[in-house]
C-alpha positions in Angstrom: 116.4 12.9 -51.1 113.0 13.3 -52.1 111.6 16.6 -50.9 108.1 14.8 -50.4 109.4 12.2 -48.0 108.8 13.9 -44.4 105.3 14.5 -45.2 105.0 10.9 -46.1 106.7 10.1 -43.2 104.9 12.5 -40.9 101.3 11.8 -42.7 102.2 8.0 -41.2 103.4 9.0 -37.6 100.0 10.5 -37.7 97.9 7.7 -39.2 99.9 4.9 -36.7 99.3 8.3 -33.7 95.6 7.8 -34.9 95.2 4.2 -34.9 97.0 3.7 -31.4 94.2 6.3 -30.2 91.1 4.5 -31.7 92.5 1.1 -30.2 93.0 3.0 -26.7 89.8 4.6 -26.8 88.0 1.2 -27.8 89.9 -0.9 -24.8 88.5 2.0 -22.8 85.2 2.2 -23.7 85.4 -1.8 -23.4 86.2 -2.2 -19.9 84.4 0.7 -18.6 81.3 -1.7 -19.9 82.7 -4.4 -18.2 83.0 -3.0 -15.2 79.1 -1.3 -15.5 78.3 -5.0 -16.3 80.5 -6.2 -13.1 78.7 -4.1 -11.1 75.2 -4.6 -12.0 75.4 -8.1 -11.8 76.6 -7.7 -8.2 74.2 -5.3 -7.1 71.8 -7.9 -8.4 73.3 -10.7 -6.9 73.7 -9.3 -3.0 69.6 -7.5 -3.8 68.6 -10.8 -4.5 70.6 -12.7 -1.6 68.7 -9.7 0.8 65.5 -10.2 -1.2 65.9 -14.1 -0.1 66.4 -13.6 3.5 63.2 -11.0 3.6 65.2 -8.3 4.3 63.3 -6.2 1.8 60.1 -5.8 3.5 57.8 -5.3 0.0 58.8 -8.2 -1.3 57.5 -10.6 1.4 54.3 -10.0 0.1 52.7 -10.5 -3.3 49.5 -10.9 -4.6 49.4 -14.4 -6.2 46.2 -14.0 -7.8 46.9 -11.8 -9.7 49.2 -14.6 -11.5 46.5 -17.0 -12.9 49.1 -19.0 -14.9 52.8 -18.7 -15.8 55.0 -19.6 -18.4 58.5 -21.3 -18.1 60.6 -21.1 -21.4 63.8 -23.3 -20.4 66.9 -23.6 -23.0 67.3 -27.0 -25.0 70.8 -27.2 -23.5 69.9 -26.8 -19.9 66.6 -28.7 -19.6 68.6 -32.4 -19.0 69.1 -30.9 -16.3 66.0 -31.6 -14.2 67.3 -31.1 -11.0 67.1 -27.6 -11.7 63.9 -27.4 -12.9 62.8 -29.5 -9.8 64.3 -27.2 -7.4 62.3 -24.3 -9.8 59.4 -25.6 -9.5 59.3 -26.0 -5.8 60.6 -22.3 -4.9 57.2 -21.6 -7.7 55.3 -24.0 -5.3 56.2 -21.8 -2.1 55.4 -19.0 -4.0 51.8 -20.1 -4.0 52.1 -20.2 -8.0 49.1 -22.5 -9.0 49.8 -23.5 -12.6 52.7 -23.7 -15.0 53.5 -24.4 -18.3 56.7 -25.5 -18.6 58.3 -25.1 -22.0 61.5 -26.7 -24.1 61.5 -26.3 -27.3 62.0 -30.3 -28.2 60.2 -31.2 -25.1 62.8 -33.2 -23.2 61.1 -32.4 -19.7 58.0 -33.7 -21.3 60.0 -37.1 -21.0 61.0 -36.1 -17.8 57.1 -35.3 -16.3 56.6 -38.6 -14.2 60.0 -37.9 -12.4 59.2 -34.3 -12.1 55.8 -34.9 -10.9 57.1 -36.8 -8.2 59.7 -34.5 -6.8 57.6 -31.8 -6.6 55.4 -32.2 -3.9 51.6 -31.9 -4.4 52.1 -30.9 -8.3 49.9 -32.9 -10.8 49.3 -32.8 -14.4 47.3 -29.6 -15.9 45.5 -31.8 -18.2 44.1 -33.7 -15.1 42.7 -30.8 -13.4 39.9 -29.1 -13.8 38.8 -25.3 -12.8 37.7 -25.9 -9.7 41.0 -27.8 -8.6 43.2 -24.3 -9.6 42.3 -22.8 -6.7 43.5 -20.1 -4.5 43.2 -22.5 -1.4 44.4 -25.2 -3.6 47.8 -26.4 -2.3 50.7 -27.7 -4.9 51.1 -26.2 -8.3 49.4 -27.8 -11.7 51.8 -28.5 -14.4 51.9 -28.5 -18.2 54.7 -29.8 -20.0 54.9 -27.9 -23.8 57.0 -28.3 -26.6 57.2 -26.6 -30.0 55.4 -29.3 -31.8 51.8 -29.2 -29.2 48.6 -27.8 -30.6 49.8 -27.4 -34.0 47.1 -29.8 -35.4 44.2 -28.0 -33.0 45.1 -24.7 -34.5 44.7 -25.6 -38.1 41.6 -27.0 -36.7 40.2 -24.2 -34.9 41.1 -22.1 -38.4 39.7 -24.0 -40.4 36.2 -24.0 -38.3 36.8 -20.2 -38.5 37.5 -19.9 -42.3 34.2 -22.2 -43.0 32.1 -20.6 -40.4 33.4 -17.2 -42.0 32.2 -18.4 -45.9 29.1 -19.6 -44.5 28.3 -16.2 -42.6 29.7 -14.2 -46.2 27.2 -12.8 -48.7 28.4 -10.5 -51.8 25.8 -8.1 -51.3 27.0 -7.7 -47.7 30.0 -5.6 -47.6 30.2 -5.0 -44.0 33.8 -5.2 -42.9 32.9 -5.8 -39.3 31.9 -9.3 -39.8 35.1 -10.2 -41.4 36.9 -9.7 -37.7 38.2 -12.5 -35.6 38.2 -11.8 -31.8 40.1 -13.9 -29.0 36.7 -15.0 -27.7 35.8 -16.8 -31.9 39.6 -18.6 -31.3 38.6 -19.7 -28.3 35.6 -20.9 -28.8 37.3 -23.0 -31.9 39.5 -24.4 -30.2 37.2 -26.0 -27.2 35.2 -27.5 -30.4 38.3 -29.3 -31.4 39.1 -30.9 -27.9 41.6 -28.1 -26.5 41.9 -26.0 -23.7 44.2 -23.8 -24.2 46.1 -21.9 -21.2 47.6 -18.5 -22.0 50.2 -17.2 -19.5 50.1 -13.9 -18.4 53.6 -13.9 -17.3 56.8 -15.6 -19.1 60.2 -16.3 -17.3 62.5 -17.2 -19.7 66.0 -18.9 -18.6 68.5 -19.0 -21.6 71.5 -17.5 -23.4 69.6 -15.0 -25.7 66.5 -12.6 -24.8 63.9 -14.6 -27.0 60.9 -16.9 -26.2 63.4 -19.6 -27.7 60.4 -21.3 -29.6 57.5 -21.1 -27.9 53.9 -20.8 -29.6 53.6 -17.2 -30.4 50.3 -17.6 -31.1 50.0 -18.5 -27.0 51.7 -15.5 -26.5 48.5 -13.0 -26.7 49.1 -10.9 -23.6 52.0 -12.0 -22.1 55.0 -10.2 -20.0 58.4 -11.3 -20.9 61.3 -11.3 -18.8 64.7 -12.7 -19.4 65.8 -14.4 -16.1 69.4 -15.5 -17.5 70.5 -19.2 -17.1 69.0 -21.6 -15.1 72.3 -23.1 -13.9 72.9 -19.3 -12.0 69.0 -18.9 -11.1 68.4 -17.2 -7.7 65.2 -17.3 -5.5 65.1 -13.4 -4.8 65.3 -12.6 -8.3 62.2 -14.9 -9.3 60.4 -13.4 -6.6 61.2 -9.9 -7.9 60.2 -10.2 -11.2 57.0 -12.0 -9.8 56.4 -9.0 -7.5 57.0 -6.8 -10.1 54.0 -8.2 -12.1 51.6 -8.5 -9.8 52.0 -5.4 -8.9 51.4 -3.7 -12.3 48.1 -2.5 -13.5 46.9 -4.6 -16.3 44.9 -2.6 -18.9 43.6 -4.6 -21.8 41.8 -2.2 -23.7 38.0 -2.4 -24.9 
């Protein structure tokens, strides 16, 4: 008998010992996550379900104003679903929400607008409003339907105007760097000469698998909060309301 054989022996005991002790602590470690998981979601659930019945008293009040327009990013696979959105849109209406822009990435609830429109009481196309009809005392919300193809053509547009306005405004001699910088107000301004009016949300409730703005404009998204609301097939009416509260109720600093 080989004198070497009971360490090899031993040295594998110890290495199967080892193995059995990395899977144990990995199931461990596993469901101790679940369970964290488990339990947050059900804390959620029943502060929601309490939020809904106005049982926490500093959520029944919330400065709307403060909201001057929101963002809806809804997943591709979920947006034929426009009973969901409907019923969305009209807990955002009794919210006193005055305009949304309502985004699908292949913009299947565009399709869906006159239906929409109609469900929702007292809602009405963004495009058809003007300033003075978004309105605090204004009843109904204003809608506009996105997708990932809108605007492209005004922005190359508006950049263009920029990029000519720029050479024309350029001379060698000057080297001052400070004319070379493009500020929100010189977009703006671009884009009103091509024909849009473009709304930038100050708040974006996204409901999808994956914690990501799921394709909409980035260039839109200039100041804009982001919270992940999970799927729309699960959404609850106390937890729109809390993230709502929670962003009117933030100080907004801007900078110079």
């Amino acid at each position: 008998m080989d004198s070497n054989e009971p360490m090899l022996l031993l040295s594998s005991r110890i290495g199967q010992i080892g193995d059995l002790g990395l899977d144990l602590l990995w199931r461990f470690i596993h469901i101790v996550v679940s369970l964290c998981h488990i339990v947050s979601g059900i804390t959620e659930a029943i502060q929601s379900y309490a939020i809904s019945l106005g049982l926490i008293q500093k959520y029944t009040s919330i400065d709307i104003e403060k909201l001057r327009c929101l963002a809806v990013v809804v997943d591709i696979e979920v947006a034929r679903d426009v009973s969901k959105v409907v019923e969305l849109l009209q807990w955002l209406t009794t919210i006193g929400v005055k305009q949304v822009g309502l985004f699908d990435s292949q913009g299947l609830l565009k399709k869906s607008k006159d239906m929409i429109l109609e469900m929702v009481p007292g809602s009405m196309l963004l495009q058809e409003t003007g300033e003075k009809d978004i309105s605090p005392d204004r009843k109904g919300v204003a809608i506009e339907f996105i997708s990932s193809s809108d605007n492209k053509e005004a922005v190359v547009k508006a950049a263009n105007i920029l990029l000519q306005r720029h050479l024309k405004s350029s001379h060698p001699e000057n080297d001052d760097e400070g004319e070379n910088v493009f500020t929100e107000t010189h977009l703006n301004e671009a884009l009103r000469v091509v024909g849009e009016n473009v709304h930038v949300p100050d708040l974006m409730l996204v409901y999808g698998p994956v914690r990501s703005h799921l394709g909409f404009p980035a260039w839109r998204l200039r100041y804009t909060e982001i919270v992940h609301m999970g799927s729309l097939k699960y959404m609850r009416y106390g937890s729109l309301l809390k993230a709502i509260h929670k962003f009117t109720g933030v100080r907004q600093n801007y900078g110079v």
